[in-house]
N, C-alpha and C positions, 0 to 999 in steps of 0.2 A: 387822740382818736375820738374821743368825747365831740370834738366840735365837727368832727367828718363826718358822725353818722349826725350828728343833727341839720347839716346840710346838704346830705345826701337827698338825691332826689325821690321821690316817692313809689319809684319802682324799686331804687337800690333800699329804702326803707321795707319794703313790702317783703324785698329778696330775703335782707339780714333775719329776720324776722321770722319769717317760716327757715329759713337755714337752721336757724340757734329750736326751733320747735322739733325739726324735723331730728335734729340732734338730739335732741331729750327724750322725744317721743321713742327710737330708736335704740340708743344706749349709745350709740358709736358717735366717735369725732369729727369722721369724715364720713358724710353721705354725698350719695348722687346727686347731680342737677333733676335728673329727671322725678327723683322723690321729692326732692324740695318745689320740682313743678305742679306735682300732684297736691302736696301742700299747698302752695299758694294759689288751684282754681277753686280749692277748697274752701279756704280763707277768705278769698274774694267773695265767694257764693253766699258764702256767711253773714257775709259782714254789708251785703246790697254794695260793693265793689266791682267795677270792671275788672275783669280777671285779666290779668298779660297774658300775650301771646308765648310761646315758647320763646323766640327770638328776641323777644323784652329780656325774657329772665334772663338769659343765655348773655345778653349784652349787658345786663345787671351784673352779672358777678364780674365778666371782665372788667366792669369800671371797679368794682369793690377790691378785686383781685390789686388793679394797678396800682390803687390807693391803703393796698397790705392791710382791709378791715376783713379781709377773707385769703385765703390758702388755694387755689384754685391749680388742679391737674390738666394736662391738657391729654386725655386720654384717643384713643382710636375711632371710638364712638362719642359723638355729641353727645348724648344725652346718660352718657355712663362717667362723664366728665367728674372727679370727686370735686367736692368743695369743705371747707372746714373753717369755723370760726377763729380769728387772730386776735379777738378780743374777749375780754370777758363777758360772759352772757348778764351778769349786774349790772354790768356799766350800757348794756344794749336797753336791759328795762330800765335803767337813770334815762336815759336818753330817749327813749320815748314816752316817759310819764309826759314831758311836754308838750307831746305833737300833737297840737290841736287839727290837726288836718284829718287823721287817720286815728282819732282815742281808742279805735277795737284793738291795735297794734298791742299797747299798752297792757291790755285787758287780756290779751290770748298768750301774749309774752310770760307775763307776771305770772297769768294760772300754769304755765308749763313750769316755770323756776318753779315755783313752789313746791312742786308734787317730787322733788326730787330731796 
């Protein structure tokens, strides 16, 4: 799974990422899409990022989903949809120490591990 998230594209990087925060931040394993949306305009805002549209993230985790780096519900409501990490959240900040594309990834990732 190591080499899926490192070639994951940089919305499904962005998704994993606040997914695995929005879970720490939270206490629970499975959060909503729509918290983890709020997370990542947030993120974005942050970090001088283009924020995704809803429909990014939305398409985000279905790829993540189809490639089992995430647990994805297909609930009544879009945006009530659960999502849950399949990986461990270690191997999420290994794998972004490297991403010279997006280093804040790295840097918001790691401060959430930590605090736990």
């Amino acid at each position: 799974h190591m080499q899926l998230i490192k070639n994951a594209s940089k919305q499904e990087r962005i998704f994993l990422a606040c997914a695995c925060i929005e879970a720490r931040k939270t206490g629970l394993p499975e959060v909503d899409i729509d918290g983890v949306y709020t997370r990542i305009l947030s993120m974005c805002r942050l970090n001088s990022e283009e924020p995704l549209v809803f429909t990014q993230a939305s398409a985000a985790a279905s790829r993540l989903g189809a490639v089992k780096l995430i647990h994805t519900t297909d609930g009544w409501r879009h945006r009530k949809r659960k999502v849950s990490l399949n990986v461990p959240p270690d191997d999420l900040v290994h794998a972004f120490k490297a991403d010279e594309e997006m280093p804040w990834i790295y840097q918001q990732i790691s401060s959430a591990i930590e605090k736990d």
